[in-house]
C-alpha positions, 0 to 999 in steps of 0.5 A: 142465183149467185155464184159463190166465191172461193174463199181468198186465200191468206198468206202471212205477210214479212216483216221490215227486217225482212224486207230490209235484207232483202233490200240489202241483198238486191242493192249488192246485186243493183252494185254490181249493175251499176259497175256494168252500166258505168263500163259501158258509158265509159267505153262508149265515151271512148269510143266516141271521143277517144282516150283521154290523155294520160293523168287525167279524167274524162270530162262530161258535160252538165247534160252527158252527166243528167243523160247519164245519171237518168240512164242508170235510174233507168237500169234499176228500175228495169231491173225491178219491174222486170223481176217483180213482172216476171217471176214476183220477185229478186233475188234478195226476194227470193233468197229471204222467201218473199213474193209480190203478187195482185192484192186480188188474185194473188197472181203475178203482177202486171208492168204497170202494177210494176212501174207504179210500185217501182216508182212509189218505192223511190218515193217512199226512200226519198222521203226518209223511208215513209212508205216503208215505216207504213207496214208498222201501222198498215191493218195488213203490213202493206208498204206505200208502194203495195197500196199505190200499186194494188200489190202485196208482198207475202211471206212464202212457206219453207220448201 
């Protein structure tokens, strides 16, 4: 005898203004991040090398400026598979009612669920925003990362 499955519940999915804002609001946070990050590569420049003298820069190398810029890509990416792993959102997420959750279950997303989207998602920026211009045309307005990933973002109802 089969059992009977539950019916999936549906939730309504945000727009790409939506989507955008929250972007907006996350990038504010992910500045302010950076700043942090920038500090303490400096700080740690310095404490290996010394001041430089005054009036000028400190210099870095072609491979210290790849370490880096690879670090902080790093940082931001932690920052979002963190929060989408964690809680199925950020706070621009959370501010504009939004959650990412399994595309089956509606559960909270594992890290590799997070990694995957994370990655695809700066793929859909650097080429012009396709994945993101997806949702218009998507049957289910799911961006290429939420199809790469097996996500979908949801639109959470006013408390």
């Amino acid at each position: 005898m089969k059992e009977k499955q539950s019916p999936a519940i549906e939730f309504a999915s945000p727009g790409l203004l939506r989507i955008f804002a929250s972007m907006v609001y996350d990038c504010l946070l992910l500045a302010a991040i950076s700043i942090a990050y920038g500090a303490l590569v400096v700080g740690v420049n310095v404490l290996l090398f010394g001041k430089p003298e005054a009036g000028h820069h400190i210099l870095w190398s072609p491979f210290a400026k790849i370490f880096i810029t690879v670090g902080w890509l790093f940082v931001i990416m932690f920052f979002y598979v963190y929060f989408w792993q964690k809680f199925g959102q950020t706070l621009g997420m959370k501010t504009w009612r939004m959650q990412v959750v399994d595309v089956h279950s509606n559960q909270l997303i594992s890290y590799s669920q997070a990694i995957k989207r994370a990655f695809a998602a700066w793929l859909s920026l650097l080429l012009f925003g396709v994945g993101y211009w997806l949702s218009l045309v998507h049957p289910q307005h799911r961006l290429l990362h939420d199809l790469v990933s097996n996500t979908k973002l949801i639109l959470l109802k006013k408390k």
